[in-house]
C-alpha positions in Angstrom: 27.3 14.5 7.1 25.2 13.1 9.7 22.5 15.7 9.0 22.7 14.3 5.4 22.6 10.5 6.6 19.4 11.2 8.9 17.3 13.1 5.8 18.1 9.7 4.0 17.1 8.0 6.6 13.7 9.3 7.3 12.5 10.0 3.8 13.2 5.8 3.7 11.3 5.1 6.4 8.8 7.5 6.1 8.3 5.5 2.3 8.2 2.3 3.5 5.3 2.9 6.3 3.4 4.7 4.0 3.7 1.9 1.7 2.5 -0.4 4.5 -0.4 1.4 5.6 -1.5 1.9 2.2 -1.9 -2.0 1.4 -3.6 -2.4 5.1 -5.7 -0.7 3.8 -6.2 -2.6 0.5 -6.5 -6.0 2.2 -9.2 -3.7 4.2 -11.0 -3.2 1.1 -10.9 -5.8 -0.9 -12.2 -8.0 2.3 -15.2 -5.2 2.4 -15.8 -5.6 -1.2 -15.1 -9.1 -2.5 -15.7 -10.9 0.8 -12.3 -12.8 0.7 -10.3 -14.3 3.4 -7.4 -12.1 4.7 -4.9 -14.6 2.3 -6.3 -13.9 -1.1 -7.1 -10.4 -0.1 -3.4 -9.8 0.2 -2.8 -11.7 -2.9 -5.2 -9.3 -5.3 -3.1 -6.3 -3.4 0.1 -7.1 -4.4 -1.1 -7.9 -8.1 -2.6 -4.1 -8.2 0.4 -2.8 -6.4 2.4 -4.8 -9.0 0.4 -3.6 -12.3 -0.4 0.0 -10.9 2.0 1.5 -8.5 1.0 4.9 -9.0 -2.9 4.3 -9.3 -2.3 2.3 -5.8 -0.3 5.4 -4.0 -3.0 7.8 -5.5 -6.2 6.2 -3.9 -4.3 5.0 -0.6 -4.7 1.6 -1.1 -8.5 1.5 -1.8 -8.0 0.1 -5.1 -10.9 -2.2 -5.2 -13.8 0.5 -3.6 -13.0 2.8 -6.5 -13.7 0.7 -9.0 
């Protein structure tokens, strides 16, 4: 049981640090390619992560450099 508890365990964190590392480096991005501050950056991110989740786990976050 506590095997079971600790696979659950990692495979959520694992997710949720891939997640965040992912839209570090959108903001990254679409700073480098629109110029924005850090504020809107993160704004455009979550839209794109909103609209296309897997499009957004596929290129790692560089949504905007792909385009």
């Amino acid at each position: 049981m506590k095997k079971f508890f600790f696979i659950i365990l990692s495979v959520f964190f694992l997710t949720s640090c891939s997640d965040n590392i992912y839209f570090k480096n959108c903001v990254k991005d679409a700073r480098a390619v629109y110029g924005v501050s850090e504020g809107k950056a993160a704004t455009y991110c979550e839209q794109s992560k909103k609209r296309y989740p897997d499009k957004f786990k596929y290129l790692k976050g560089k949504v905007f450099s792909s385009e």
